[in-house]
VMD Tcl script that builds the backbone (N, CA, C; Angstrom):
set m [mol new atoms 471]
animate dup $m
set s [atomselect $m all]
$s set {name element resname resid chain x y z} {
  {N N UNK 1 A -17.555 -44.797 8.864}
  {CA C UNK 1 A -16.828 -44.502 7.676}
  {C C UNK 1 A -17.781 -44.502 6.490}
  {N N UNK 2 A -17.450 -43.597 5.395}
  {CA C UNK 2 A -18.633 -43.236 4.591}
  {C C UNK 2 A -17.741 -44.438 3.282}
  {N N UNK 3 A -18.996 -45.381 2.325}
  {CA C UNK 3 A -18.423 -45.727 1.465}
  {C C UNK 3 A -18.417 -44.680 0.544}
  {N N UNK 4 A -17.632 -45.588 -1.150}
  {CA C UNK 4 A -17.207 -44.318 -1.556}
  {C C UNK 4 A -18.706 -44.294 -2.268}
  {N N UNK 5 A -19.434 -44.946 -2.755}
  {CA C UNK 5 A -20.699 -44.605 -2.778}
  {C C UNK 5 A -21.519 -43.361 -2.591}
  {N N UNK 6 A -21.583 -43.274 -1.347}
  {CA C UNK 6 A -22.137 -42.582 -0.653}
  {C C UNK 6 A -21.255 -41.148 -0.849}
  {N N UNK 7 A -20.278 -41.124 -1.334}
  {CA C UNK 7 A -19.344 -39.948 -1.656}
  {C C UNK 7 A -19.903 -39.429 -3.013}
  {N N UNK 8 A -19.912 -40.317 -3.725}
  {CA C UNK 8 A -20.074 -40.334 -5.108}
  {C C UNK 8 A -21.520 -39.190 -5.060}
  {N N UNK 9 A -22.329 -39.634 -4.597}
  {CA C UNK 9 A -24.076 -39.602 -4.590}
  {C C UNK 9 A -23.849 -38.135 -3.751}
  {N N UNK 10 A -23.380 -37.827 -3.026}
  {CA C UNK 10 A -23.201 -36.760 -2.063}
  {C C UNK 10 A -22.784 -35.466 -3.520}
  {N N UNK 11 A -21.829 -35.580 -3.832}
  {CA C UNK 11 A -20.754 -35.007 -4.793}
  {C C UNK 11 A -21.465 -34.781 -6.083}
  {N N UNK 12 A -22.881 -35.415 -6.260}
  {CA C UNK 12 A -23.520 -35.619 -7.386}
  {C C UNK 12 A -24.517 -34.649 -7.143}
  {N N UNK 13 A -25.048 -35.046 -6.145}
  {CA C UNK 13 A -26.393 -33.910 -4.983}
  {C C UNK 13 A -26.115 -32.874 -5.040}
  {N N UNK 14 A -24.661 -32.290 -4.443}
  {CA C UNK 14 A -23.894 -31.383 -4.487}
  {C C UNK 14 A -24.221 -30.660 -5.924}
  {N N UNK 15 A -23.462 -31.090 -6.715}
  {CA C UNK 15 A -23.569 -30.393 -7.949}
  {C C UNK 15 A -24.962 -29.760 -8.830}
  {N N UNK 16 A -25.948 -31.018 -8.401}
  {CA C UNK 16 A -27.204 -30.680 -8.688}
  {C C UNK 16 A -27.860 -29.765 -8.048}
  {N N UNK 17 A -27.912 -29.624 -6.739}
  {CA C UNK 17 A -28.125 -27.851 -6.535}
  {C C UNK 17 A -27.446 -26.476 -6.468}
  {N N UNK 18 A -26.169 -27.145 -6.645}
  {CA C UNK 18 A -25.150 -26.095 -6.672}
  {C C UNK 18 A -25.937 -25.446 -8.105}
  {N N UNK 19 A -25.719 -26.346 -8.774}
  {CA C UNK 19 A -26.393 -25.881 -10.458}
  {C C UNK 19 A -27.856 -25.287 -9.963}
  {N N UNK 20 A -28.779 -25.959 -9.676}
  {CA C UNK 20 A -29.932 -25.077 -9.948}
  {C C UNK 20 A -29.909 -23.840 -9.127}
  {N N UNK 21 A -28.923 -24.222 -8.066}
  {CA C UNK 21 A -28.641 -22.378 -6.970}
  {C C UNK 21 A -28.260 -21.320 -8.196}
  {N N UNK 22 A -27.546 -21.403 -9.091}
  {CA C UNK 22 A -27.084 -20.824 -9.958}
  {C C UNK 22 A -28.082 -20.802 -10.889}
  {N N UNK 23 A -28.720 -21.359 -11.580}
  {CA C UNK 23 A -29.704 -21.278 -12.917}
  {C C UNK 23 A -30.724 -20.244 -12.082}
  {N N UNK 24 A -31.316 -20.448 -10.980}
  {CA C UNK 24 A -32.273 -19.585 -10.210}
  {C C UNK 24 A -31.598 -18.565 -10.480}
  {N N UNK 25 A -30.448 -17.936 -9.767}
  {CA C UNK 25 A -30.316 -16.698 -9.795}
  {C C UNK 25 A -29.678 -16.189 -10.807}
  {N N UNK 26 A -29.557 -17.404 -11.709}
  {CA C UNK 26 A -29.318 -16.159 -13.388}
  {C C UNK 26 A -30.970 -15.724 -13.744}
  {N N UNK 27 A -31.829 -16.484 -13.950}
  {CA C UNK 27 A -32.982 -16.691 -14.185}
  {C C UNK 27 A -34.089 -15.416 -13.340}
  {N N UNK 28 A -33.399 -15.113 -12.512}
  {CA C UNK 28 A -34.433 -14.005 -11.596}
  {C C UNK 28 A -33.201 -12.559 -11.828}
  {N N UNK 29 A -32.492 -12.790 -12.354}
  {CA C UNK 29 A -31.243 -11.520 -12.599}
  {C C UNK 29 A -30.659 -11.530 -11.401}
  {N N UNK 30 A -30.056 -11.898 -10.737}
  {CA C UNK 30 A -29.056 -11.995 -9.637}
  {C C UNK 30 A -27.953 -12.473 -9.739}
  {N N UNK 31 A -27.553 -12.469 -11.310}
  {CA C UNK 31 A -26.172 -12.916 -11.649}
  {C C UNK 31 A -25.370 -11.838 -11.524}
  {N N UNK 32 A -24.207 -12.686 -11.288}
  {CA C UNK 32 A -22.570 -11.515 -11.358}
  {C C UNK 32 A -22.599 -10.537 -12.586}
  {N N UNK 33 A -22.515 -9.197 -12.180}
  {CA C UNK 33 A -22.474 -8.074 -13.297}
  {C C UNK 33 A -21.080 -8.355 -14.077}
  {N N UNK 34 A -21.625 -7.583 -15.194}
  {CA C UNK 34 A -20.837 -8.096 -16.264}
  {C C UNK 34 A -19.786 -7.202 -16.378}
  {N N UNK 35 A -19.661 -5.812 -16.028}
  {CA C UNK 35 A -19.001 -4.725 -15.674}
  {C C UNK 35 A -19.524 -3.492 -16.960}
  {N N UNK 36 A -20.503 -4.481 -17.490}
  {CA C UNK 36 A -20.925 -3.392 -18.928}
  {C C UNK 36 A -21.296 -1.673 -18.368}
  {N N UNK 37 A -22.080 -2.006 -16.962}
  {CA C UNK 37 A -22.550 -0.594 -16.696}
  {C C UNK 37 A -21.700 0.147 -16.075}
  {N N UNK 38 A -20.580 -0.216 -16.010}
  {CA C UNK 38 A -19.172 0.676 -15.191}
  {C C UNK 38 A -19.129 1.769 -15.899}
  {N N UNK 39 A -18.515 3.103 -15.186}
  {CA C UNK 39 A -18.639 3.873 -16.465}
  {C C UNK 39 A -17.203 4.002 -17.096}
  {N N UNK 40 A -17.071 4.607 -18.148}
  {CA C UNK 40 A -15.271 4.307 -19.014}
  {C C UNK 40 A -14.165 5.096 -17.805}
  {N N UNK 41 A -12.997 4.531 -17.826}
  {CA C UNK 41 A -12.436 4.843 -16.499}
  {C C UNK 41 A -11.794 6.076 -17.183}
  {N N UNK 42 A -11.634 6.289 -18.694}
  {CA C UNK 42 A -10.947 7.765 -18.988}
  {C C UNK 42 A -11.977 8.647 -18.508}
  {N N UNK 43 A -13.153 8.726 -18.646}
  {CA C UNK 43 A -14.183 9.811 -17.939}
  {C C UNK 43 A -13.511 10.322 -16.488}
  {N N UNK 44 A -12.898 9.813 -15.607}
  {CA C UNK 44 A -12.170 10.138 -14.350}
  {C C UNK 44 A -10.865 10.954 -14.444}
  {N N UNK 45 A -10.407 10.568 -15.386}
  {CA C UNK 45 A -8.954 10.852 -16.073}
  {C C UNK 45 A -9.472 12.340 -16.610}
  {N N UNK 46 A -10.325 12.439 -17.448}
  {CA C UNK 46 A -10.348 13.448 -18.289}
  {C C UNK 46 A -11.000 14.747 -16.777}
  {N N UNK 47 A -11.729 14.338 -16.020}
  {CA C UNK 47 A -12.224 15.440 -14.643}
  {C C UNK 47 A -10.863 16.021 -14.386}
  {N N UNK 48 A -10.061 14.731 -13.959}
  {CA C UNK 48 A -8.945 15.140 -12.858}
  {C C UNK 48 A -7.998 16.374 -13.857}
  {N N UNK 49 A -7.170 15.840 -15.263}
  {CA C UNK 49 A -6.405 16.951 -16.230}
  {C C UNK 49 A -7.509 18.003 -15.859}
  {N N UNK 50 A -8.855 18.444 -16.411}
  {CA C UNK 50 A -9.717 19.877 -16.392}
  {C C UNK 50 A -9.501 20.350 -14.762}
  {N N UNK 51 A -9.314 19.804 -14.132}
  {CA C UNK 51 A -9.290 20.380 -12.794}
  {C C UNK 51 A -8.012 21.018 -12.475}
  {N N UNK 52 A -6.837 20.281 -13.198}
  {CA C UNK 52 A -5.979 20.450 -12.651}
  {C C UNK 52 A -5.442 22.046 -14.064}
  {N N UNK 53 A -6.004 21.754 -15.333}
  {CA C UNK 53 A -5.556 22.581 -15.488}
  {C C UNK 53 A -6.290 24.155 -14.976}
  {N N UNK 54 A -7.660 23.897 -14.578}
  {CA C UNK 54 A -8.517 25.132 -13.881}
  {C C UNK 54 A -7.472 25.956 -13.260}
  {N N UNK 55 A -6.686 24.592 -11.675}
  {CA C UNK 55 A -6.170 24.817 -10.884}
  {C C UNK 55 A -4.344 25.678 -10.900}
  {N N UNK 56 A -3.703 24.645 -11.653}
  {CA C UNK 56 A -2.501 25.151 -12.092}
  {C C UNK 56 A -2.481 26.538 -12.431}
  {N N UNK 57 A -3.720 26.727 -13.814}
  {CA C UNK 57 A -3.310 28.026 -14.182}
  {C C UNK 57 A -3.574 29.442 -13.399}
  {N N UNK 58 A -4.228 29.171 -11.715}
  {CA C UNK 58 A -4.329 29.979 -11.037}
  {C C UNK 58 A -2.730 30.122 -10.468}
  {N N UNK 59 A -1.980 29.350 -11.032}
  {CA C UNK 59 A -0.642 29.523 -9.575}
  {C C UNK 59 A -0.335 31.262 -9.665}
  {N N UNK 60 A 0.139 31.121 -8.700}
  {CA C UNK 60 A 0.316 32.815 -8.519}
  {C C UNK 60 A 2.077 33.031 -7.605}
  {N N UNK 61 A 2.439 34.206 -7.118}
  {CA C UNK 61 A 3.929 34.208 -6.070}
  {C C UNK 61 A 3.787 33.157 -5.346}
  {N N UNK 62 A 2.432 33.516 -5.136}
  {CA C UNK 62 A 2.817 32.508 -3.406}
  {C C UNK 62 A 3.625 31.340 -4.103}
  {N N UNK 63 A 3.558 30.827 -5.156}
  {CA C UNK 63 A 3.856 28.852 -5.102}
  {C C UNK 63 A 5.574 29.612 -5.687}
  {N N UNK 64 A 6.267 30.835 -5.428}
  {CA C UNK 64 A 7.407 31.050 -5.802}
  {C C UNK 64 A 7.844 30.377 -7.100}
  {N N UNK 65 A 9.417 29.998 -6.992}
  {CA C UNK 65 A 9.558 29.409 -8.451}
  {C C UNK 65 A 8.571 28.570 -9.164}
  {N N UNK 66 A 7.629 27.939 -8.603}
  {CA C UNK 66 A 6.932 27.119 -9.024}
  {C C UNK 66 A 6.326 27.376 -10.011}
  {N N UNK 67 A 5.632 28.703 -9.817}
  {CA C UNK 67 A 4.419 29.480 -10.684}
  {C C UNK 67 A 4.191 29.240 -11.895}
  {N N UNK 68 A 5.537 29.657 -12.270}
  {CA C UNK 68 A 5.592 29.269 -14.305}
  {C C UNK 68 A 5.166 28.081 -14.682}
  {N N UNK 69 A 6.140 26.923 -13.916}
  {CA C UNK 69 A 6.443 25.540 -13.693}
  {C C UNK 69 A 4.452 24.938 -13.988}
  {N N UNK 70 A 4.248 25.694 -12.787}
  {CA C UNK 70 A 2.627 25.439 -12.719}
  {C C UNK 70 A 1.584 25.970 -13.946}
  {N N UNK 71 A 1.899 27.153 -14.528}
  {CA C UNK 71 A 1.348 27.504 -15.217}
  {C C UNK 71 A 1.323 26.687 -16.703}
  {N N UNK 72 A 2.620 26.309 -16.980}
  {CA C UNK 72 A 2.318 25.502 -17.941}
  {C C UNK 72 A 2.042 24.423 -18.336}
  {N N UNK 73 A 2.251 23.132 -17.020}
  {CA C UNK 73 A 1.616 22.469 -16.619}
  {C C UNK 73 A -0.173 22.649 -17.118}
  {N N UNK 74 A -0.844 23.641 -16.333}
  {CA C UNK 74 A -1.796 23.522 -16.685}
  {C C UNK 74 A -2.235 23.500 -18.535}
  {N N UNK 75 A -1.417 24.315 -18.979}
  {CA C UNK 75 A -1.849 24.041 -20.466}
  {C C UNK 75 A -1.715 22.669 -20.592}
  {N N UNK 76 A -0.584 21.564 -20.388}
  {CA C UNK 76 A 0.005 20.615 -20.446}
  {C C UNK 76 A -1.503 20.035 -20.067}
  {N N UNK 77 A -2.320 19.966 -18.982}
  {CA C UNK 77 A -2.923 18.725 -18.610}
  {C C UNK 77 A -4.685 19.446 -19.215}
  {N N UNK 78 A -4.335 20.815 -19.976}
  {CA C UNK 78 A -5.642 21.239 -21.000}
  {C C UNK 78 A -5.384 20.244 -22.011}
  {N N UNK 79 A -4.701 19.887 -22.733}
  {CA C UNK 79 A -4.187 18.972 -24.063}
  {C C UNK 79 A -5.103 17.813 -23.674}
  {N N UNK 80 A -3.989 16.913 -22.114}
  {CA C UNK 80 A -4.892 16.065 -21.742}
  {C C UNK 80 A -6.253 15.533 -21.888}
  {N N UNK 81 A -6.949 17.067 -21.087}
  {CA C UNK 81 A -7.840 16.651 -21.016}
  {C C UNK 81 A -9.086 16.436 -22.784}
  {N N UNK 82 A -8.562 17.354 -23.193}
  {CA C UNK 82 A -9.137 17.537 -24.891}
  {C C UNK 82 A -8.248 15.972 -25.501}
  {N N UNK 83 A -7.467 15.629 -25.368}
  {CA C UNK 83 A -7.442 14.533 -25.934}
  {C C UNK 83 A -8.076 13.716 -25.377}
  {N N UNK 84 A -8.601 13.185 -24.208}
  {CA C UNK 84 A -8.484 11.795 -23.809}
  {C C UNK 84 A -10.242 12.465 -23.846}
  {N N UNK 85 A -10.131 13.083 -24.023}
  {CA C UNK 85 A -12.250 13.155 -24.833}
  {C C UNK 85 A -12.359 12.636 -26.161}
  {N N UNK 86 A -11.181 12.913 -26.748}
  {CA C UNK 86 A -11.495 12.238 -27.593}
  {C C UNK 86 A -11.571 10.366 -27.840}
  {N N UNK 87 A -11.474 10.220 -26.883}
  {CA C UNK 87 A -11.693 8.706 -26.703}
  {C C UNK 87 A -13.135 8.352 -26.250}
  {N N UNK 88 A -13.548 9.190 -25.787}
  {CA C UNK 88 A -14.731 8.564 -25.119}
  {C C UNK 88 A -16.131 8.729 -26.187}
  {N N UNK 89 A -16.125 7.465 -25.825}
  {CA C UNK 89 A -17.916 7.291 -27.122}
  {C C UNK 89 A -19.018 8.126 -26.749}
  {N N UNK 90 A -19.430 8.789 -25.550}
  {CA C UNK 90 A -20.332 9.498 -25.336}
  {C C UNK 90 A -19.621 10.977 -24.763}
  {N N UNK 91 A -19.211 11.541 -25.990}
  {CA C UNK 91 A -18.368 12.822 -25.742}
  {C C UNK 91 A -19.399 14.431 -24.654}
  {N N UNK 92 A -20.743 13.615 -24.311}
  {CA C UNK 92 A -21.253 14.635 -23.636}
  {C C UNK 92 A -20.574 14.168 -21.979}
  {N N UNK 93 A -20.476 13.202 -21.908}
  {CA C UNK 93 A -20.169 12.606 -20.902}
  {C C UNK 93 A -18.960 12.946 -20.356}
  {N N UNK 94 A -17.845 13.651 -20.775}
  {CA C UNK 94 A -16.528 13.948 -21.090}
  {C C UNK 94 A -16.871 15.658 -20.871}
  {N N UNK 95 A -17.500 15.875 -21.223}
  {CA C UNK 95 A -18.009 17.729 -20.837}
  {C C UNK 95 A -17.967 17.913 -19.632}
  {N N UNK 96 A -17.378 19.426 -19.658}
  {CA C UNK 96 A -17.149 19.897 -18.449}
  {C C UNK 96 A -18.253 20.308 -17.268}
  {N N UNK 97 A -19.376 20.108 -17.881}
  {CA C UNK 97 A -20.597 20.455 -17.055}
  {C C UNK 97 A -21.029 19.780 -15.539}
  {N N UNK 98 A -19.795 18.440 -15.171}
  {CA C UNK 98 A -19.514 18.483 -14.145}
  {C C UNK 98 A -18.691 18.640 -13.325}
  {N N UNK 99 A -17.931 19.245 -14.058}
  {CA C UNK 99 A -16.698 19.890 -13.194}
  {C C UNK 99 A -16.185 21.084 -13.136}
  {N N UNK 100 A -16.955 21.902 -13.861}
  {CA C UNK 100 A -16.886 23.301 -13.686}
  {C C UNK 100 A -17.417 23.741 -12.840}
  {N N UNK 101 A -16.681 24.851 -11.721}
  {CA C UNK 101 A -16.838 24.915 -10.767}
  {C C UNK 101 A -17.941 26.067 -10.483}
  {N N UNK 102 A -18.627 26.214 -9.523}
  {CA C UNK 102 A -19.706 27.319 -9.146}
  {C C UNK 102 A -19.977 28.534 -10.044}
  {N N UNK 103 A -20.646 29.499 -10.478}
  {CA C UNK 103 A -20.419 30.444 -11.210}
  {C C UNK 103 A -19.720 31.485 -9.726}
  {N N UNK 104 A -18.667 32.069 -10.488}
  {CA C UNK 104 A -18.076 33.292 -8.955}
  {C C UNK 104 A -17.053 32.416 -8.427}
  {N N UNK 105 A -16.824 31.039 -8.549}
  {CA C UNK 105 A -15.865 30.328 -7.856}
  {C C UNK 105 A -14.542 30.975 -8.368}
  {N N UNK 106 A -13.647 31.637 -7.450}
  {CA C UNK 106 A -12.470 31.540 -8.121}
  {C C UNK 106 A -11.770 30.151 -7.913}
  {N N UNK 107 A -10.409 30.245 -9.112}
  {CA C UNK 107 A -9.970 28.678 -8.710}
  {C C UNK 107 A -8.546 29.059 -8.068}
  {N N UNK 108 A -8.019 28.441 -7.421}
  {CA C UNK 108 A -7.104 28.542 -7.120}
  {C C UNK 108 A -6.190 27.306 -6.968}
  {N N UNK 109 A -4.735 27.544 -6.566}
  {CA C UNK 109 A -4.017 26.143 -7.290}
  {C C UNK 109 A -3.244 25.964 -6.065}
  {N N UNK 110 A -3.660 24.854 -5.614}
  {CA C UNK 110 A -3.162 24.230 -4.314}
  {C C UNK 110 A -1.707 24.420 -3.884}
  {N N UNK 111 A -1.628 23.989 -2.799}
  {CA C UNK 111 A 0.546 24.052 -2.865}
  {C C UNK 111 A 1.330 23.195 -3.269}
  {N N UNK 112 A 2.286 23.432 -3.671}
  {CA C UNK 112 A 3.202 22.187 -4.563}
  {C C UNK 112 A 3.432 21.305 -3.902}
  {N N UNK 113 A 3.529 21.149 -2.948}
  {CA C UNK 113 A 3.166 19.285 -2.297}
  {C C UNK 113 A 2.221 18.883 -2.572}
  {N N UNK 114 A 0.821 19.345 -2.623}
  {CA C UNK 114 A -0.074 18.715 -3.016}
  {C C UNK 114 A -0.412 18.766 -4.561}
  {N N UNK 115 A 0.050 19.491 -5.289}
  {CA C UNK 115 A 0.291 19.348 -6.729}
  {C C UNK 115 A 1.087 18.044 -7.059}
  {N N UNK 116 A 2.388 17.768 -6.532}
  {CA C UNK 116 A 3.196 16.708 -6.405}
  {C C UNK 116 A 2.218 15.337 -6.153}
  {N N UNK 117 A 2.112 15.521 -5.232}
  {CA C UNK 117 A 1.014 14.015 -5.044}
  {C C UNK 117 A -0.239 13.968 -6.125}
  {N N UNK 118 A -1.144 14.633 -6.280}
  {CA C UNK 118 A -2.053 14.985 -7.109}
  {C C UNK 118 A -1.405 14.471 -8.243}
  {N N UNK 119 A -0.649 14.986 -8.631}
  {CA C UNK 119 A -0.085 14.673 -10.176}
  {C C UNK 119 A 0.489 12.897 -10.507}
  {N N UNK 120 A 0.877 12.449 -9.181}
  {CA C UNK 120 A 1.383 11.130 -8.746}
  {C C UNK 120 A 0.222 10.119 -8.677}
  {N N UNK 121 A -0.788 10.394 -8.233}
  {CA C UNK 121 A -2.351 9.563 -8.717}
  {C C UNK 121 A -2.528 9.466 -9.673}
  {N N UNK 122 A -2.506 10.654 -10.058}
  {CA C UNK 122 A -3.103 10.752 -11.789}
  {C C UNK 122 A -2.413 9.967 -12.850}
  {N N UNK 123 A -1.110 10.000 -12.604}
  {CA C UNK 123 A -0.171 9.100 -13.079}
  {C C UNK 123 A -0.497 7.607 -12.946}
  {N N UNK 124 A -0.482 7.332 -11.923}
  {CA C UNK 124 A -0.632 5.841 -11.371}
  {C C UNK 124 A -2.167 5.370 -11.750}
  {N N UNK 125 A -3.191 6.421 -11.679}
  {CA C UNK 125 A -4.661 6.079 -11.980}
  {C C UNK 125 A -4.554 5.800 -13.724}
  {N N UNK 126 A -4.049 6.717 -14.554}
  {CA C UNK 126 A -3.721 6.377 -15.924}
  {C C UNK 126 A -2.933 5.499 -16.469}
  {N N UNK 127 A -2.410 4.962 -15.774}
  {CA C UNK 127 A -0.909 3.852 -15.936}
  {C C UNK 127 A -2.055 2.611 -16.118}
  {N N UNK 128 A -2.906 2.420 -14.729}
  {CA C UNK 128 A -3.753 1.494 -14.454}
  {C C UNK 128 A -4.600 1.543 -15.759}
  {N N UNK 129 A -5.130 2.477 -16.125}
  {CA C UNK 129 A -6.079 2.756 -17.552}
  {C C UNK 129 A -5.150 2.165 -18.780}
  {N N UNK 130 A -4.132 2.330 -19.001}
  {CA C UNK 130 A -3.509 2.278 -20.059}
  {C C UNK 130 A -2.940 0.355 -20.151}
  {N N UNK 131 A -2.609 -0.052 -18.513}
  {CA C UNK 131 A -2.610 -1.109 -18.536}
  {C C UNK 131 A -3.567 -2.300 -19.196}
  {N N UNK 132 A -4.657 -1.887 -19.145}
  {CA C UNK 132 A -6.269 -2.152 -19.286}
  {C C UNK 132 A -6.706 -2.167 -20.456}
  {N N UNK 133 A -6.125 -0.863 -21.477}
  {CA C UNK 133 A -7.071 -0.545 -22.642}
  {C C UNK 133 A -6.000 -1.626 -23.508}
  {N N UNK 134 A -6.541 -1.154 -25.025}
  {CA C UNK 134 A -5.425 -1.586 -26.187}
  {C C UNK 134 A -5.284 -0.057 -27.140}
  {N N UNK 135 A -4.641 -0.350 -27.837}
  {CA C UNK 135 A -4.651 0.940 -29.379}
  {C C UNK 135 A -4.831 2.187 -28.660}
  {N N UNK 136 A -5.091 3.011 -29.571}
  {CA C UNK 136 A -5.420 4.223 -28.729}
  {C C UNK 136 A -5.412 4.682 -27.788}
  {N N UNK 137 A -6.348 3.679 -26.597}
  {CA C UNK 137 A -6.565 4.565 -25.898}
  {C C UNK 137 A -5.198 3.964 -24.544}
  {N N UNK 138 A -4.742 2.793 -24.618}
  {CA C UNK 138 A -3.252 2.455 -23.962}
  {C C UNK 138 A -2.738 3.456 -24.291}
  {N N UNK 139 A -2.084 3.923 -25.819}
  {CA C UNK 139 A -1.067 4.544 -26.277}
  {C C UNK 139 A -1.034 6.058 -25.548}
  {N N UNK 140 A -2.308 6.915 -25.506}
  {CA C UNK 140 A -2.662 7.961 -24.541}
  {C C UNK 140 A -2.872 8.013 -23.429}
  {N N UNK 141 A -3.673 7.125 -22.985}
  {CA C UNK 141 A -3.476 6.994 -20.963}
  {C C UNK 141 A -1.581 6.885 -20.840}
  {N N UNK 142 A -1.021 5.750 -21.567}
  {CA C UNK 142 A 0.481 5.755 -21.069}
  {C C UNK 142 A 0.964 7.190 -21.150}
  {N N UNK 143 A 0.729 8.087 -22.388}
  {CA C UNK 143 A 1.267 9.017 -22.094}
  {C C UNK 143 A 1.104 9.798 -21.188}
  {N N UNK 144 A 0.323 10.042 -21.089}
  {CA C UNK 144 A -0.351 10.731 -19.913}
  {C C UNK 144 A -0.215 10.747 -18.747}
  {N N UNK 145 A -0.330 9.548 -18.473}
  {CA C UNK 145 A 0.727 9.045 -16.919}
  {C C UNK 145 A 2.544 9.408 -16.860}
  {N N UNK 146 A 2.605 9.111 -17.805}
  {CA C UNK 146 A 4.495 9.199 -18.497}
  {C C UNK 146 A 4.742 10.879 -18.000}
  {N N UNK 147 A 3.874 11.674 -18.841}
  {CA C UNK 147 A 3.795 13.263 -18.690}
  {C C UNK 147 A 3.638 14.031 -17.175}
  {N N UNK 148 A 2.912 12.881 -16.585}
  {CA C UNK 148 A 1.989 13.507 -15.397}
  {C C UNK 148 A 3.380 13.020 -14.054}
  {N N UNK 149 A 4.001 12.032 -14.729}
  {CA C UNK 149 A 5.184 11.458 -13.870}
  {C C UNK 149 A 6.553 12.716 -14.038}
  {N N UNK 150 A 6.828 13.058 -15.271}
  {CA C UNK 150 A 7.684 14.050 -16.336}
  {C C UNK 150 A 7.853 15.499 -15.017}
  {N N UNK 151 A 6.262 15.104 -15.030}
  {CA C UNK 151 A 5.952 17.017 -14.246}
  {C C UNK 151 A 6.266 16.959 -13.106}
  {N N UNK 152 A 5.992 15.568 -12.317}
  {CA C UNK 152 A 6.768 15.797 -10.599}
  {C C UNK 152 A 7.990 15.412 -10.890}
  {N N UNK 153 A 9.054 14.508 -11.162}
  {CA C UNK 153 A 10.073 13.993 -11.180}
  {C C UNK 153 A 11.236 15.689 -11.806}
  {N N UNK 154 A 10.330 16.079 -12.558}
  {CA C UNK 154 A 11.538 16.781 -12.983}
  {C C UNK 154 A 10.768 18.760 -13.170}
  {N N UNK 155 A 10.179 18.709 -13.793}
  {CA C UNK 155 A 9.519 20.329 -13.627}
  {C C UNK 155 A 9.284 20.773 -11.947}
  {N N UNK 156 A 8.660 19.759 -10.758}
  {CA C UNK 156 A 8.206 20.563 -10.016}
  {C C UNK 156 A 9.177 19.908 -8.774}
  {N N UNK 157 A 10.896 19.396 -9.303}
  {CA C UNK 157 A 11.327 18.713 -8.596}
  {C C UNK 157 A 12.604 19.600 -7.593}
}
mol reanalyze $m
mol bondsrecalc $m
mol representation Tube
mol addrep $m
């Protein structure tokens, strides 16, 4: 049986390298990231609206009644995407220069099930953003998600 002594001194040991395990690896940079180098999560937000409005505004017969539905949509998630640039502090970063597609690419706009779901991420991915931010940029991710919810529930329903 251990006295409590010997607990004490153990529990003390303990702590004393627990601590210097930790001072070492702040000290050599092997500490827990701070999340500073993440990049802003509207930068994701703002790809997905430019894509989608690329995409939408290709709808054509094939997506039947949809077409219109789709077409204006895409203006709808052009707004998007021009607003929620405007949030971001490094507005090159927010440019379309990676998401514009091939030169010659035509775009074309998926089928309304997968518009439906598509639009249902985007929602839920901005909800999560808006949960997160404050001022501004809450007040626009919510919408955005709100809008992006608006368009399956009831335009493409």
């Amino acid at each position: 049986m251990l006295s409590s002594s010997s607990v004490a001194l153990s529990r003390r040991r303990f702590l004393a390298v627990s601590s210097g395990v930790v001072g070492l690896a702040v000290a050599t940079g092997c500490a827990v990231p701070t999340g500073d180098d993440s990049p802003d999560p509207i930068l994701e937000l703002i790809r997905a609206a430019e894509r989608d409005a690329r995409e939408f505004a290709a709808a054509d017969a094939s997506h039947g009644e949809y077409a219109d539905a789709l077409r204006r949509l895409a203006e709808v998630r052009r707004i998007h995407a021009e607003r929620l640039g405007e949030l971001v502090d490094d507005p090159a970063a927010s440019g379309t220069a990676t998401t514009t597609p091939p030169p010659g690419a035509a775009a074309s706009c998926p089928p309304v099930a997968e518009v439906r779901s598509r639009l249902r991420g985007d929602a839920e991915q901005a909800a999560d953003v808006a949960v997160a931010a404050d001022g501004a940029r809450a007040e626009l991710t919510g919408s955005v998600s709100a809008a992006c919810t608006a368009a399956v529930e009831v335009e493409l329903s």
